[in-house]
PAGU-595941 format. One record per residue (C-alpha): residue number from 1; residue in three letters; y, z, x. Coordinates in Angstrom, 3 decimals, always signed. Layout:
! PAGU-595941
@voza NUM; guza ala; yy Y; zz Z; xx X .
...
END
This chain:
! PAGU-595941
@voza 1; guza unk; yy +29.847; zz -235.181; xx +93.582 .
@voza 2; guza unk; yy +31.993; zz -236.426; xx +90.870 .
@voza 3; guza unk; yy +35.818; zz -235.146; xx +90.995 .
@voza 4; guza unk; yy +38.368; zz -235.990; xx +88.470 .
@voza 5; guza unk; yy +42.144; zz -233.966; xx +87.998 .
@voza 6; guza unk; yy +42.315; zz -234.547; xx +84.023 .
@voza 7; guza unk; yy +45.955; zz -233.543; xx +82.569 .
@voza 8; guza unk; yy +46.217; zz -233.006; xx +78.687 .
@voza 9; guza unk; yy +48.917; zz -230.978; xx +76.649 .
@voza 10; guza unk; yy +47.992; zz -228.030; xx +76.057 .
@voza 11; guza unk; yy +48.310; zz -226.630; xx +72.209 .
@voza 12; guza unk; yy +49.080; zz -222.973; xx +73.837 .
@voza 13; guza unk; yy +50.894; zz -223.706; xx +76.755 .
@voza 14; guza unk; yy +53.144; zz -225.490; xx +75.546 .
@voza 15; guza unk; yy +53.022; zz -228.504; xx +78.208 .
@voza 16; guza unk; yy +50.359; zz -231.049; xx +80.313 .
@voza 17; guza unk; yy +48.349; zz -228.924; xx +82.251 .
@voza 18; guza unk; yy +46.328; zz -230.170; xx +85.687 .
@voza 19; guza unk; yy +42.854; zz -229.307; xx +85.589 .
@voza 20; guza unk; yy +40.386; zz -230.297; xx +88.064 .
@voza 21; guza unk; yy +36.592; zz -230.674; xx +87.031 .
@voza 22; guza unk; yy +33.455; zz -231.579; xx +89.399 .
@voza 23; guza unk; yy +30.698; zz -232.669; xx +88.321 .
@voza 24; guza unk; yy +27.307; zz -232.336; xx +90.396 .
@voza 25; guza unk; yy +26.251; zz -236.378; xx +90.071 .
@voza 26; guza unk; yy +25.094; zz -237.185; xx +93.825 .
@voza 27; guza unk; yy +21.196; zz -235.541; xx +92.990 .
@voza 28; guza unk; yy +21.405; zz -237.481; xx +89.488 .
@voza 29; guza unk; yy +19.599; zz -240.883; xx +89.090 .
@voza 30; guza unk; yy +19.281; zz -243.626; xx +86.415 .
@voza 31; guza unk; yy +15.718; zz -244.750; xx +87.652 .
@voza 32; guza unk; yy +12.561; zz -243.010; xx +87.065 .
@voza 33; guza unk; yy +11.192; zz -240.209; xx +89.560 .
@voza 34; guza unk; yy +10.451; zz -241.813; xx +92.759 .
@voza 35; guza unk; yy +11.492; zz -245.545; xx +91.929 .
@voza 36; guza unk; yy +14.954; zz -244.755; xx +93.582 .
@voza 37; guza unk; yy +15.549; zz -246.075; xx +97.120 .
@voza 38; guza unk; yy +17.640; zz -243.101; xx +98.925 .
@voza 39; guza unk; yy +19.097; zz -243.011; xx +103.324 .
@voza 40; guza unk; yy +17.288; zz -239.690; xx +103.299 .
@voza 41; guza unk; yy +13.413; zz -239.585; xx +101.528 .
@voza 42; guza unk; yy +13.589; zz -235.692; xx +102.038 .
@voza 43; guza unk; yy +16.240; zz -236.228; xx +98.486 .
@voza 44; guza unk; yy +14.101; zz -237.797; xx +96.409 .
@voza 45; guza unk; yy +11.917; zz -234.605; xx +95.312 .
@voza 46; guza unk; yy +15.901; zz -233.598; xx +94.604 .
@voza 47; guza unk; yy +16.823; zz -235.937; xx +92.065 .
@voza 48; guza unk; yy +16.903; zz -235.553; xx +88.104 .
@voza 49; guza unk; yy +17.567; zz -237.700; xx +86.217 .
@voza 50; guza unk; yy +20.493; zz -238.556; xx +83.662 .
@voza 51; guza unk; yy +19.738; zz -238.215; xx +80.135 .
@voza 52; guza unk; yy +22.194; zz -237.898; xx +76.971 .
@voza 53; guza unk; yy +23.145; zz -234.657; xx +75.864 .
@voza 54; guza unk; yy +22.216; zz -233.241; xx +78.921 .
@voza 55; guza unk; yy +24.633; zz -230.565; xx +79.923 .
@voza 56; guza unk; yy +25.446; zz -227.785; xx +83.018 .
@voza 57; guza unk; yy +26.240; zz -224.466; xx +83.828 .
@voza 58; guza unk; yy +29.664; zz -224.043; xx +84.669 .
@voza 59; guza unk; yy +32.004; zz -221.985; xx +86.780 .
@voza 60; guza unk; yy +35.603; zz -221.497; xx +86.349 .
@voza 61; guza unk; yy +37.102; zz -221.537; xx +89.727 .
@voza 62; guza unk; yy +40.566; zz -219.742; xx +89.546 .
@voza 63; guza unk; yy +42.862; zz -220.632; xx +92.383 .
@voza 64; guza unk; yy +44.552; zz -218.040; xx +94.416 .
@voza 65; guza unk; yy +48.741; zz -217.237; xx +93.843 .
@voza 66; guza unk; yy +50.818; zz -220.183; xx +95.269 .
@voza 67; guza unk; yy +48.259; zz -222.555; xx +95.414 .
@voza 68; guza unk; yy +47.338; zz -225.571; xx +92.351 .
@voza 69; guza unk; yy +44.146; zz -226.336; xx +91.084 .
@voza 70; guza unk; yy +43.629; zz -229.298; xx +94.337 .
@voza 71; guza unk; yy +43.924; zz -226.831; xx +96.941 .
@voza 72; guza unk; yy +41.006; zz -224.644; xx +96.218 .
@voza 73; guza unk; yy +39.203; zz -227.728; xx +96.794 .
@voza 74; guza unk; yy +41.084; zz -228.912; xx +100.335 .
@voza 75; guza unk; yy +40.858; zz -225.417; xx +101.773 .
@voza 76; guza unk; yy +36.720; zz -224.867; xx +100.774 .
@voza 77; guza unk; yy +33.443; zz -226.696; xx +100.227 .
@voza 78; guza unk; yy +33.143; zz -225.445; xx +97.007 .
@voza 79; guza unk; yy +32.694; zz -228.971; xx +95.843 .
@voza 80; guza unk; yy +29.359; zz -229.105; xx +98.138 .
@voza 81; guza unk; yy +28.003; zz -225.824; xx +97.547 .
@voza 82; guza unk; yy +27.964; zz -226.920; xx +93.801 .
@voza 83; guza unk; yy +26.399; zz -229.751; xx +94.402 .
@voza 84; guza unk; yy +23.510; zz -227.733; xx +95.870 .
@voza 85; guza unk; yy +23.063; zz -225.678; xx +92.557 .
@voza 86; guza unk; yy +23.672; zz -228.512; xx +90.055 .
@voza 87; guza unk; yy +26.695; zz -226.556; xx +88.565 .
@voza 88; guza unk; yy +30.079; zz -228.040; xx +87.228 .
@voza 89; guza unk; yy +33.172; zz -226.712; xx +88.525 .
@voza 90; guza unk; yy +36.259; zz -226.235; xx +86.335 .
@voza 91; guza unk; yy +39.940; zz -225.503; xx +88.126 .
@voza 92; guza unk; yy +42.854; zz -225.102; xx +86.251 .
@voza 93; guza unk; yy +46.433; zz -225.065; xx +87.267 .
@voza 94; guza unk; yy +47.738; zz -221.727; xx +86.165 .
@voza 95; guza unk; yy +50.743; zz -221.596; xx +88.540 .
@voza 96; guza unk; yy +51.779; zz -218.190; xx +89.799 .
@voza 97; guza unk; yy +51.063; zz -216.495; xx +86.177 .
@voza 98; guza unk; yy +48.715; zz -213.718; xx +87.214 .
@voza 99; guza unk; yy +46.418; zz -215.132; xx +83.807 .
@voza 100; guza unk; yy +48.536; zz -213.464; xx +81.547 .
@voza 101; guza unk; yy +50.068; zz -213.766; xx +78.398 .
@voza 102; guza unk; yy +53.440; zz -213.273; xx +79.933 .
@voza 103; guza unk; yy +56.504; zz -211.743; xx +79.175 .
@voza 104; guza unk; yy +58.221; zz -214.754; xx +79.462 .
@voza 105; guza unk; yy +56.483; zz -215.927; xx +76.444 .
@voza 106; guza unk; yy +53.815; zz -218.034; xx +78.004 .
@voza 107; guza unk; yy +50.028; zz -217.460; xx +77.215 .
@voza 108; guza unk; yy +48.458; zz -217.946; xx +80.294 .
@voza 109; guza unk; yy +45.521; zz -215.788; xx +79.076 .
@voza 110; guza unk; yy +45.201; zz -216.996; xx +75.778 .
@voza 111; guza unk; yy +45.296; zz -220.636; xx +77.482 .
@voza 112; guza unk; yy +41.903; zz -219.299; xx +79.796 .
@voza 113; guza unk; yy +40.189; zz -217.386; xx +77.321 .
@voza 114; guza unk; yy +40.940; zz -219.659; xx +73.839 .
@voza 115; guza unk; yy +41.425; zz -223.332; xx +74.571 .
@voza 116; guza unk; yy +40.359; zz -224.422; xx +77.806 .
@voza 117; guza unk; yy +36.403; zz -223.526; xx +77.353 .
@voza 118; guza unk; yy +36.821; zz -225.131; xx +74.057 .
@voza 119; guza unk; yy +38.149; zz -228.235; xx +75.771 .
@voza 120; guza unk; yy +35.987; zz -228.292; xx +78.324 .
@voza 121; guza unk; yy +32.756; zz -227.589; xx +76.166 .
@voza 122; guza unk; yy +34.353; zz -230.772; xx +74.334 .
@voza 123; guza unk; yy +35.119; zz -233.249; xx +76.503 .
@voza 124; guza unk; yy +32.780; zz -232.575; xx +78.906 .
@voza 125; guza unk; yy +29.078; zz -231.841; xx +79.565 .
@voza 126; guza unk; yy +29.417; zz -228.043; xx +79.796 .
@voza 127; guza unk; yy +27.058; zz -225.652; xx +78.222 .
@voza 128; guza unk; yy +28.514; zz -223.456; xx +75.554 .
@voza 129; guza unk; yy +26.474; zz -220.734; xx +76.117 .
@voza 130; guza unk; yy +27.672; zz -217.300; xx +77.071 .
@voza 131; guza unk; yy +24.379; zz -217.309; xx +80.090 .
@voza 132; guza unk; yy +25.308; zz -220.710; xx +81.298 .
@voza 133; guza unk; yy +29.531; zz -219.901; xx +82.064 .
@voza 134; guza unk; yy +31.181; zz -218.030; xx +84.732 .
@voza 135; guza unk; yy +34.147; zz -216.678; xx +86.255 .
@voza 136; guza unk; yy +34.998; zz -216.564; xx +90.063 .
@voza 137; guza unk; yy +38.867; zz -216.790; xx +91.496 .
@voza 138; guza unk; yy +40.070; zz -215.532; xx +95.023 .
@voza 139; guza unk; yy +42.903; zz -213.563; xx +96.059 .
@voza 140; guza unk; yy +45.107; zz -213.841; xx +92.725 .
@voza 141; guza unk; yy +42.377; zz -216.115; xx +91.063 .
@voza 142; guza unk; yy +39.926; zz -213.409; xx +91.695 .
@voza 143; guza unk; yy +42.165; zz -210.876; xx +89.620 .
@voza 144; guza unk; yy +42.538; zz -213.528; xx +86.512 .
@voza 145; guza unk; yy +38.877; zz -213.626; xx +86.948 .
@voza 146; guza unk; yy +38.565; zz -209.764; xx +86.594 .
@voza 147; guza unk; yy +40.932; zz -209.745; xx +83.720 .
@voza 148; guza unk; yy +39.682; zz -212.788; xx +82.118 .
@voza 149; guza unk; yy +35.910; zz -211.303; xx +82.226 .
@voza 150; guza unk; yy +36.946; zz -208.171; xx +81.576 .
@voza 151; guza unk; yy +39.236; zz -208.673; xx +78.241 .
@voza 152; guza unk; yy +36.825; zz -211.376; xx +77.514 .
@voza 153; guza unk; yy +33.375; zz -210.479; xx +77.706 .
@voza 154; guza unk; yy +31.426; zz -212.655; xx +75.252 .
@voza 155; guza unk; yy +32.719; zz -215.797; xx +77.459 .
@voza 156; guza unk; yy +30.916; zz -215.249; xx +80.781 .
@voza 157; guza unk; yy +27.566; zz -213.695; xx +81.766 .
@voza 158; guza unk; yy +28.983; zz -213.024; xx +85.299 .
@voza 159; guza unk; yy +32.499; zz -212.838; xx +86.900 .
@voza 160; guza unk; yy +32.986; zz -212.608; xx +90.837 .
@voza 161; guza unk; yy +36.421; zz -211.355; xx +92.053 .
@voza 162; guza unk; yy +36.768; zz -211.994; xx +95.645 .
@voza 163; guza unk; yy +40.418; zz -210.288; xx +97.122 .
@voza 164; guza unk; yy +41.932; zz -210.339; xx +93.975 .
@voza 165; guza unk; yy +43.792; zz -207.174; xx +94.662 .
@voza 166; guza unk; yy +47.214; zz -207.949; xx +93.054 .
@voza 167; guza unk; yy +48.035; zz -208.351; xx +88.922 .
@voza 168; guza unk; yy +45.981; zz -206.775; xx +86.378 .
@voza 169; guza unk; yy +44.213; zz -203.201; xx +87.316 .
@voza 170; guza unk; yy +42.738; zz -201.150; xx +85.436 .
@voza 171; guza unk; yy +45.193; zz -198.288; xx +86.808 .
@voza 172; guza unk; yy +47.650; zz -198.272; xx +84.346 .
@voza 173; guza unk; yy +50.104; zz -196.291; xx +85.968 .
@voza 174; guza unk; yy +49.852; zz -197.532; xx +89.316 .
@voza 175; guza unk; yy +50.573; zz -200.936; xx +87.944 .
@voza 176; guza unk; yy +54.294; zz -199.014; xx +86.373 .
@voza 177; guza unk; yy +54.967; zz -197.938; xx +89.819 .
@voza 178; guza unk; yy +54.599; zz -201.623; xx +91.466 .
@voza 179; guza unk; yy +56.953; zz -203.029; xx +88.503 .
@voza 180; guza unk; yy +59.640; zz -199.990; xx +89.230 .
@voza 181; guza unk; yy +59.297; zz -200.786; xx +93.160 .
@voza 182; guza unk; yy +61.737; zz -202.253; xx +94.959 .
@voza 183; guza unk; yy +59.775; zz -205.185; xx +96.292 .
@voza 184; guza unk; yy +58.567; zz -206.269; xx +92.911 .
@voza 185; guza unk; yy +61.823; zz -205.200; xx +90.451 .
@voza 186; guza unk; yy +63.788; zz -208.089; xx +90.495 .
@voza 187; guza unk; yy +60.930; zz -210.654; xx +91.009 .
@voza 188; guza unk; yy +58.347; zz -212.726; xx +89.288 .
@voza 189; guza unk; yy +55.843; zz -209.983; xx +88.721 .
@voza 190; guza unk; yy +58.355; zz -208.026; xx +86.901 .
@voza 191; guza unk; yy +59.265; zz -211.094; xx +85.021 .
@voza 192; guza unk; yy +55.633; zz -211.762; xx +84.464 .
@voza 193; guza unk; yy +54.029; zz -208.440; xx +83.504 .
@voza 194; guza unk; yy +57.351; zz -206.805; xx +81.564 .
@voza 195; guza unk; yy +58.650; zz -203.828; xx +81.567 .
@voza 196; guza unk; yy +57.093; zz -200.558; xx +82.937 .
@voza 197; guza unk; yy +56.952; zz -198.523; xx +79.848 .
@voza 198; guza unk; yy +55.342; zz -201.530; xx +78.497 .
@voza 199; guza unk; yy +52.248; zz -201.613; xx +80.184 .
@voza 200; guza unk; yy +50.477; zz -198.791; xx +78.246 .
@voza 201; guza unk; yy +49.933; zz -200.950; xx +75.395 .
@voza 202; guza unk; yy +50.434; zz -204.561; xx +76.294 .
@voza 203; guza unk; yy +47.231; zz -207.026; xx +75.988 .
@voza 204; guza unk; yy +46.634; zz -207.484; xx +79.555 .
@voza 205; guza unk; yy +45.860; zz -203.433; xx +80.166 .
@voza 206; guza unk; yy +42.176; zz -203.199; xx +81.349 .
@voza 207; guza unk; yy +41.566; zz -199.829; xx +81.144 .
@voza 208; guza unk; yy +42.252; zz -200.040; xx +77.513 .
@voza 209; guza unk; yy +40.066; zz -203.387; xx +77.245 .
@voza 210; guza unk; yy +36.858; zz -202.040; xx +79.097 .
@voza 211; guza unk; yy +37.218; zz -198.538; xx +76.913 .
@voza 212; guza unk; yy +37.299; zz -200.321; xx +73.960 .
@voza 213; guza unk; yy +34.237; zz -202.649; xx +74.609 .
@voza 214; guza unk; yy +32.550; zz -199.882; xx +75.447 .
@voza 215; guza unk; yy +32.721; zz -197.822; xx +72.897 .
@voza 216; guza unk; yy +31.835; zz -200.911; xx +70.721 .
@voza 217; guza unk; yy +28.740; zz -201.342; xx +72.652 .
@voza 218; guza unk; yy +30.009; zz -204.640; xx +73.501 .
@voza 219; guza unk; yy +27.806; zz -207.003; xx +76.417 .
@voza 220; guza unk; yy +29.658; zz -206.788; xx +79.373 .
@voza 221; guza unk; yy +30.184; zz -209.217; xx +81.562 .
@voza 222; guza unk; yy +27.827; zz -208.612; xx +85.047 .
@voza 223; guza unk; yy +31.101; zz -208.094; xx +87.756 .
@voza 224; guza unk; yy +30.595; zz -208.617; xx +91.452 .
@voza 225; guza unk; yy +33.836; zz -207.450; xx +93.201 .
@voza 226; guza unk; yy +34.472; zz -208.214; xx +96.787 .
@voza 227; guza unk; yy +36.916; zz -207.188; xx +99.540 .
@voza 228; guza unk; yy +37.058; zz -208.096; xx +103.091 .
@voza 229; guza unk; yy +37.436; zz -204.795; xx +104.878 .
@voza 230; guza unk; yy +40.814; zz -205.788; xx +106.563 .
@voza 231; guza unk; yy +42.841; zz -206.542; xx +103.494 .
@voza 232; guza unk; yy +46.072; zz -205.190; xx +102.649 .
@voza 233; guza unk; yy +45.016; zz -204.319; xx +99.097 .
@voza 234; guza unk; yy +40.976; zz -202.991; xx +99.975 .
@voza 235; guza unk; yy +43.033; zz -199.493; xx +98.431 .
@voza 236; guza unk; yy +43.812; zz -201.286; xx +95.431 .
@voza 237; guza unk; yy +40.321; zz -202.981; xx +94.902 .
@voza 238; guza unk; yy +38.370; zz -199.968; xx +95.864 .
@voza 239; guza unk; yy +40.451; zz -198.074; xx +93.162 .
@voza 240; guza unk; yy +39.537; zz -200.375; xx +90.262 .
@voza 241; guza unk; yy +35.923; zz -199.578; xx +91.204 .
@voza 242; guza unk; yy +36.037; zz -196.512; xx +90.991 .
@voza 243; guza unk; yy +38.008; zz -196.676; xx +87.622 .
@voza 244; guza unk; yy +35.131; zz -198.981; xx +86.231 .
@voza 245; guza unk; yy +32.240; zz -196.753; xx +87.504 .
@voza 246; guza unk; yy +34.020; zz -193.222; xx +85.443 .
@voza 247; guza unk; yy +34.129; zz -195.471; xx +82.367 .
@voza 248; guza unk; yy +30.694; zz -196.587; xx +82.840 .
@voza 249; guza unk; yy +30.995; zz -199.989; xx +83.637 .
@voza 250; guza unk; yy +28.463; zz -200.984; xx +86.690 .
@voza 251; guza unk; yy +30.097; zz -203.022; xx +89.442 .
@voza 252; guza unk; yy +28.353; zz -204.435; xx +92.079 .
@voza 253; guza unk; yy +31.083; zz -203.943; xx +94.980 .
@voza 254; guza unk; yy +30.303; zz -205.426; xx +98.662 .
@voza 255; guza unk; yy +32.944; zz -205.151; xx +101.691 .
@voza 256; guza unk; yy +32.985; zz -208.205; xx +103.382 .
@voza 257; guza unk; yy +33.326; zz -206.248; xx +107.190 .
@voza 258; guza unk; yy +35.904; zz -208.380; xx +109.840 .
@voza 259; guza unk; yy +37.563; zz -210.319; xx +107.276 .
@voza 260; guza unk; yy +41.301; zz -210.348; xx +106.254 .
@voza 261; guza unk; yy +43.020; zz -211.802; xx +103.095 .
@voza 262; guza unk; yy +42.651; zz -215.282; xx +103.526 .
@voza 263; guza unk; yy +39.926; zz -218.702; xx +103.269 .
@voza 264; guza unk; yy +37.611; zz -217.771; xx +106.114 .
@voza 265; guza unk; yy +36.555; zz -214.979; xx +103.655 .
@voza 266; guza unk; yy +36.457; zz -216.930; xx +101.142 .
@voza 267; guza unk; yy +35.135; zz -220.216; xx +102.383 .
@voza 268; guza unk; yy +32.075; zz -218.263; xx +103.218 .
@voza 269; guza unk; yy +31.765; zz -215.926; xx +99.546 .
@voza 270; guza unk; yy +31.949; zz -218.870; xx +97.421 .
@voza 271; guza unk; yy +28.765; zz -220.171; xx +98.606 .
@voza 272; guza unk; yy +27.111; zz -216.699; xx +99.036 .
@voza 273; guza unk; yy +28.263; zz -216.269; xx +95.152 .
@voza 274; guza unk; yy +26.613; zz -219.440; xx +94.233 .
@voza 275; guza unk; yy +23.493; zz -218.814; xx +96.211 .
@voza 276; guza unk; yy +22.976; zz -214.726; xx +96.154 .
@voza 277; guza unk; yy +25.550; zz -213.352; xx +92.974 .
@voza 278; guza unk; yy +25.428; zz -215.935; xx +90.291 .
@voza 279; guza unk; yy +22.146; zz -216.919; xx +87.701 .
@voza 280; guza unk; yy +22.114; zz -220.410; xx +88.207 .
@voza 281; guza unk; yy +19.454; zz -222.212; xx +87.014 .
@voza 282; guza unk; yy +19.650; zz -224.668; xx +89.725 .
@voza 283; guza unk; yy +19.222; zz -228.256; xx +87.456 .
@voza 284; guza unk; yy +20.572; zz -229.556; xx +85.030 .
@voza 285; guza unk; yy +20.189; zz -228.262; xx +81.465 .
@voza 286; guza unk; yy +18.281; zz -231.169; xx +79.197 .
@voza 287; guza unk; yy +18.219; zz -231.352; xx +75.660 .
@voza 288; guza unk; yy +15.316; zz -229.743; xx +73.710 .
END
């Protein structure tokens, strides 16, 4: 694999941002089929080879609450398992902003949704089409996924939400309730999401979102939401489910039995996302 941390400025943030991109490079080759000497023969049937304008399917890997856009990659194999399915991986350091435009005046959302496929579709090999681009994120990065799929949907063809059981909801007035607790009040999430009596109409309300595409006759994005069956928020997750199924919106929604909140879980769904969940195509995508 090829792994690079690129840091720009970002127009909408405001400030350099981290981002961490890998590229699937190991199965590529600059010789013809066959002519390339490899440790292992069983790789050579394996190998493509690189041509300009090629490009790749891409997944947006959000990282989980406390955590940068390095760790996701210390704390997984994600880097291997997309080597096995010729996909790019994308990774960017969103802090602890729940992948919101916040009330604090930064545009964490409008950074994920507006400018970084952009840049990435620029400066790097990544297909720009809607079938080839994907979301996935655990435990906090599995809600921006949600949100970001669901506010979003002519971005990804599928979005994966593993544990991501805190931030957006599409349960409008549960999410009041957390920002009027005590536990959240005086901290971050209340300086993230705002006020309660603003939630009915800020940007980030899903239930609002998913109505609205709907009604449109919008194409949704296909969602895969999963929960290990001892996490403290399962209540929470199994709740937006239910929300999505009364407006219509098919979710496919699988309890991952034994686990808690934390990597075991999702060390082991990021490859079952990659090989089971996701439409990947496998190779790489060559020019016409």
């Amino acid at each position: 694999m090829s792994m690079m941390r690129i840091n720009y400025r970002s127009e909408i943030l405001g400030r350099y941002v981290d981002v961490t991109v890998v590229y699937p490079t190991d199965r590529l080759t600059i010789h013809e089929a066959g002519d390339r000497v490899v440790a292992n023969p069983a790789d050579v049937k394996k190998l493509s080879p690189y041509v300009p304008g090629m490009k790749f399917q891409t997944i947006y890997l959000m990282h989980g609450g406390g955590d940068d856009d390095t760790l996701t990659y210390r704390y997984t194999n994600a880097e291997r398992f997309a080597q096995d399915h010729y996909v790019m991986l994308v990774t960017p350091n969103i802090v602890h902003s729940y992948g919101i435009d916040t009330a604090y005046g930064v545009k964490y959302q409008s950074f994920l949704a507006e400018e970084l496929p952009l840049v990435i579709q620029t400066l790097f090999a990544s297909s720009p089409k809607r079938e080839d681009n994907f979301i996935m994120g655990y435990a906090m990065g599995g809600n921006v996924a949600l949100g970001t799929a669901l506010l979003h949907p002519e971005l990804f063809q599928t979005c994966v939400d593993m544990s991501g059981g805190i931030g957006m909801t599409l349960d409008t007035e549960a999410l009041k309730k957390e920002l009027d607790s005590a536990h959240f009040r005086n901290g971050l999430y209340r300086t993230t999401f705002g006020a309660p009596e603003d939630q009915d109409t800020a940007a980030h309300n899903l239930y609002n979102a998913v109505k609205k595409n709907i009604a449109e006759g919008k194409q949704l994005t296909d969602l895969h939401i999963v929960c290990g069956s001892n996490e403290f928020i399962i209540k929470r997750v199994e709740n937006d489910v239910r929300i999505l199924g009364e407006l219509g919106y098919p979710v496919n929604y699988i309890v991952a039995e034994g686990y808690d909140h934390s990597f075991p879980l999702w060390e082991d769904y990021i490859p079952y996302a990659m090989d089971n969940l996701l439409p990947l195509k496998n190779a790489p995508i060559y020019p016409e």
